[in-house]
C-alpha positions, 0 to 999 in steps of 0.5 A, spaced: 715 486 725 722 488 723 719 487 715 715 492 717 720 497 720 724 495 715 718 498 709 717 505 713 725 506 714 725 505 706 719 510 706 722 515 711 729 515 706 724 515 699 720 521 702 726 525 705 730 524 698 723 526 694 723 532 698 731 535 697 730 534 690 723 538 690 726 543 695 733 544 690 728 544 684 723 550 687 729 554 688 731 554 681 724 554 679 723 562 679 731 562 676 728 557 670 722 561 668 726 568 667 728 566 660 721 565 659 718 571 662 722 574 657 718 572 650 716 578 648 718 582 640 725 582 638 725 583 631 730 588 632 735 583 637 741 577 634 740 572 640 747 570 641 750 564 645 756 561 647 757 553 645 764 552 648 766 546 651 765 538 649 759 537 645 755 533 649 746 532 650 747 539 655 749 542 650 745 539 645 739 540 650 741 549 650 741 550 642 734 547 641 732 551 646 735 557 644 733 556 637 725 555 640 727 561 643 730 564 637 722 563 633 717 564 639 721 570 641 721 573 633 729 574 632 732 577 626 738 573 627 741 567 631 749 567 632 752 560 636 760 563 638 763 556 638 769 553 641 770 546 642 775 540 641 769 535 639 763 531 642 759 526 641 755 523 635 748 523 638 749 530 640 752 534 634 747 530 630 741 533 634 744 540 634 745 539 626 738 537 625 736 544 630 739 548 625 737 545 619 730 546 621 731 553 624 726 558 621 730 564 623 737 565 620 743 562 624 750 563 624 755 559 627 761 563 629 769 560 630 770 566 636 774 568 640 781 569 636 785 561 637 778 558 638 778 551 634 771 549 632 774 541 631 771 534 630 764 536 631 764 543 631 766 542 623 759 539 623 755 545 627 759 550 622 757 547 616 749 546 618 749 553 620 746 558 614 752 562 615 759 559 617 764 565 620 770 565 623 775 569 626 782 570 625 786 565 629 782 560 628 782 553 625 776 548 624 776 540 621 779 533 624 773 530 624 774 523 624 770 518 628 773 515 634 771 511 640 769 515 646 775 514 650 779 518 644 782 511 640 781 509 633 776 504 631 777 497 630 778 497 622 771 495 619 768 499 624 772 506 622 770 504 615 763 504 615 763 510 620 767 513 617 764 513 610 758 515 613 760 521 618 763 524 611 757 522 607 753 526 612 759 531 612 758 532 604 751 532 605 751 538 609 755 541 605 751 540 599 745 543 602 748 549 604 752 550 598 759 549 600 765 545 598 763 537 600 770 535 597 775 539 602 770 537 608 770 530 607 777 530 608 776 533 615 772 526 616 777 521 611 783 524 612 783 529 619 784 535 615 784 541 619 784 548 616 786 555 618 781 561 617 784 563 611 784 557 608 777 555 610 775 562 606 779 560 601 775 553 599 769 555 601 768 552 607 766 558 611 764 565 608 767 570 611 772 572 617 770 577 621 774 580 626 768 581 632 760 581 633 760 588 630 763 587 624 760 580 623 754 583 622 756 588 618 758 583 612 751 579 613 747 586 612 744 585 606 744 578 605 740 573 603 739 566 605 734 561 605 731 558 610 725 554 612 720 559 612 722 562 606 727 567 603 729 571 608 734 578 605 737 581 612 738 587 615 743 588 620 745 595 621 741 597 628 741 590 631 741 590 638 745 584 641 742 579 646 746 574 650 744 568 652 745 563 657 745 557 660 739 556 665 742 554 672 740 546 671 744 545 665 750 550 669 749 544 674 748 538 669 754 540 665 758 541 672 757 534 674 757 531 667 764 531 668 767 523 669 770 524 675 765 527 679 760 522 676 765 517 678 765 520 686 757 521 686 756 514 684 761 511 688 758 516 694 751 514 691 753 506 693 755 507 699 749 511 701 745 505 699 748 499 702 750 503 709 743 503 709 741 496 707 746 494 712 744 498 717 736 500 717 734 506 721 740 510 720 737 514 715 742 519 712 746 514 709 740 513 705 738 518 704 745 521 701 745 515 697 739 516 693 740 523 692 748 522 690 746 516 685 740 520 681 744 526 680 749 520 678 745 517 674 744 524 671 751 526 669 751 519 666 746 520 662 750 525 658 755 521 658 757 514 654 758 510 660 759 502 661 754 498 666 760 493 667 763 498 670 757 501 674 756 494 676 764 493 679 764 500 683 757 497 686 760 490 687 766 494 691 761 498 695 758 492 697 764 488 699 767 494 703 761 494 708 762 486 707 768 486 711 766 491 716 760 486 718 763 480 717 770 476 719 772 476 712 779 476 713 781 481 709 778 477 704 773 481 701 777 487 702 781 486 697 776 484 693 773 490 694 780 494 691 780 490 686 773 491 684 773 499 685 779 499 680 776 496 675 770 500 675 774 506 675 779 503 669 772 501 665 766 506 667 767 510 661 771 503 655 766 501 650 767 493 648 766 491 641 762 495 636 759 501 639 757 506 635 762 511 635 764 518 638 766 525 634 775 525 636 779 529 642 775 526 647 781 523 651 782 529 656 774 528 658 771 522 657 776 516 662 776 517 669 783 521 671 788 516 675 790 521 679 783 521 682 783 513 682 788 511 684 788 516 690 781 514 692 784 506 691 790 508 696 785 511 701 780 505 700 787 500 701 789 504 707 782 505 710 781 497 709 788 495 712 787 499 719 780 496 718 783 489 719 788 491 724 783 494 728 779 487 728 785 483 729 787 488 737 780 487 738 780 480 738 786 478 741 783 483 747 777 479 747 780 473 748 784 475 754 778 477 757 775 472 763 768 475 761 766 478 757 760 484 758 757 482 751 755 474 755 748 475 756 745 480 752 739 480 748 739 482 739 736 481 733 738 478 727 738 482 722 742 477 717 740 470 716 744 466 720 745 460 716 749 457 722 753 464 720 750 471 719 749 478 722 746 480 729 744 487 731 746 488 739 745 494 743 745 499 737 752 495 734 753 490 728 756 483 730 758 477 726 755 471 730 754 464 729 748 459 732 749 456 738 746 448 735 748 450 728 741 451 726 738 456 721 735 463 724 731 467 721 731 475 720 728 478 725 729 473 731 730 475 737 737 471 740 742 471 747 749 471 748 752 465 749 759 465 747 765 471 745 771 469 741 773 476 738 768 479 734 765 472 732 759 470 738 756 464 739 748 465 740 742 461 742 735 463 739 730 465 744 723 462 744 719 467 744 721 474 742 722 481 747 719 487 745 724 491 748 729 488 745 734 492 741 732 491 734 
């Protein structure tokens, strides 16, 4: 019987989460088909985005999509506005990959004035028929490094190195501009100005803004691979695009931080639930925060180990609460938690590696980890104080109102475990020693403190609280 509660409560929590991630996706739905309804002739439009920001699998998602847009819809020109400190490897691979492939002409243009198009945007700049910058920007520092922004160990700098400016070379190759100075954004972090840029033929021209962009690109022939293609730019209209709601969303909490909260809200969820069947909420909380967790993850390079301690921290914090641990598996779960926190985003041994000045985005703010650590510590500190009163009180009592009562186990004693008793959790031990399974129904013989002593009944009540 309490298997069988336990399967529709698990149910009830599937059902609910289901149906909150289908409602929230019935919202965006009618926002998602906008740019859809869209596709019509734009022969005479310069579809134009913004890319600015870390280079991650969003946006990497974004630009494919816009460069499907850009061929289904017709567009005379495709213009990326870049602005980003780096990104992940994978990620400027499959945007480079996009815009090599694209039949409509593309631009990638360093914008606004002071904007970087570093690391991997070096990448995305070249890959792009046309490479423009605005004054005041600057493009290059493209070494490899970790994902939390360190250098490599030495064998593995090396062969990522030579292949990251390789590949840097043979972009530049296809495009026909200067493979030597870019190979030295790779093999020596080199940075350029937009003046020196132009002046090595790493980009082809600076352009103060859109308008005067197009001015320079009227007349030009680039080729693509539909074929050559002779531009005329004079009358275009300028179509700016964005993000759908779910990539808005997705980059938001594609963040280390907030991933770090969903995932440590998500856990929590889960083994409160776990612990205590029926409650529901927590359950279904936990589900929801652990796959949008698991979605922000998913745009990150994350470590399992350290998943897997902030679970375990999880875990034992409900642990102390259920059984007299003497504090022990609190300082476990500190312990645990701040490992998870310092590791969730550190890679160990070779890893593939990750395009530079990821430092600020990709580690787990200490401000943010500690706090919760100190929450976590003080949380558990009034835990143990408040178990210790109550046990001193209990003592001092002659009778206690609990002799008599009739529960549940609801983890195996063996002699020890857990018992459910007039809708509250207890840490109980078996009269005579033996084991009690799950589910069996048992009286109050003794109470000292929090622990109670219970003999099994040899028949189990239906009315019993379960």
């Amino acid at each position: 019987m309490h298997r069988t509660k336990h399967r529709i409560n698990l149910l009830r929590i599937l059902r609910l989460s289901i149906s909150a991630i289908l409602l929230v996706m019935g919202l965006l739905g009618p926002l998602l088909s906008l740019g859809a309804a869209r596709a019509q002739s734009a022969k005479g439009e310069a579809l134009v985005i913004e890319v600015d920001g870390v280079i991650n699998h969003v946006e990497e998602g974004f630009v494919a999509r816009m460069v499907e847009r850009a061929e289904d819809e017709g567009v005379a020109l495709l213009i990326i506005q870049l602005d980003t400190p780096g990104g992940l490897l994978s990620s400027t691979r499959g945007i480079v990959e996009s815009l090599l492939e694209d039949r409509v002409p593309t631009v990638v243009y360093v914008s606004p004035k002071g904007a970087h198009a570093a690391s991997a945007g070096t990448f995305i700049t070249v890959a792009a028929n046309f490479a423009v910058m605005a004054p005041g920007t600057n493009i290059g520092a493209a070494t490899p490094v970790s994902s939390t922004g360190q250098d490599l160990h030495e064998t593995l700098a090396n062969k990522a190195t030579n292949d990251a400016a390789e590949w840097m070379v043979s972009i530049a190759e296809l495009r026909g501009r200067n493979g030597e100075e870019l190979a030295k954004t790779v093999r020596n972090a080199e940075s350029f100005t937009a003046t020196e840029a132009l002046d090595k033929n790493i980009v082809d021209f600076i352009a103060e803004d859109l308008d005067d962009l197009l001015a320079q690109l009227d007349g030009q022939e680039v080729q693509t691979p539909a074929g050559p293609v002779t531009l005329d730019t004079k009358n275009l209209r300028f179509n700016h695009a964005e993000k759908n709601p779910w990539e808005k969303f997705v980059e938001i909490i594609a963040d280390p931080n907030i991933s770090f909260i969903l995932l440590t809200i998500g856990s929590l969820g889960i083994v409160v639930e776990l612990f205590n069947p029926g409650l529901i909420i927590p359950g279904v909380v936990g589900v929801i925060a652990l796959i949008l967790a698991f979605v922000a993850l998913g745009n990150l390079p994350f470590n399992w180990a350290g998943v897997a301690f902030i679970v375990l921290a999880v875990l034992l914090v409900v642990l102390e609460t259920q059984v007299s641990g003497f504090g022990a598996f609190g300082a476990g779960a500190l312990v645990s938690f701040i490992l998870g926190g310092l590791i969730l985003f550190s890679s160990f041994g070779p890893v593939s590696p990750d395009i530079p000045n990821l430092t600020p985005n990709l580690s787990i703010s200490l401000w943010l980890l500690g706090g919760l650590a100190a929450i976590l510590a003080v949380s558990l500190g009034a835990l143990i104080w408040i178990i210790q009163q109550s046990r001193k009180k209990t003592k001092g009592d002659e009778v206690s109102p609990l002799l008599g009562l009739t529960g549940r186990v609801t983890l195996e004693l063996a002699p020890r475990g857990v018992v459910r008793i007039d809708g509250e959790t207890w840490t109980a031990e078996s009269q005579d020693g033996t084991v009690v399974p799950v589910g069996e129904s048992v009286t109050v013989a003794h109470v000292d403190g929090l622990t109670l002593t219970v003999s099994q009944q040899l028949t189990s009540d239906p009315a019993t609280d379960s």
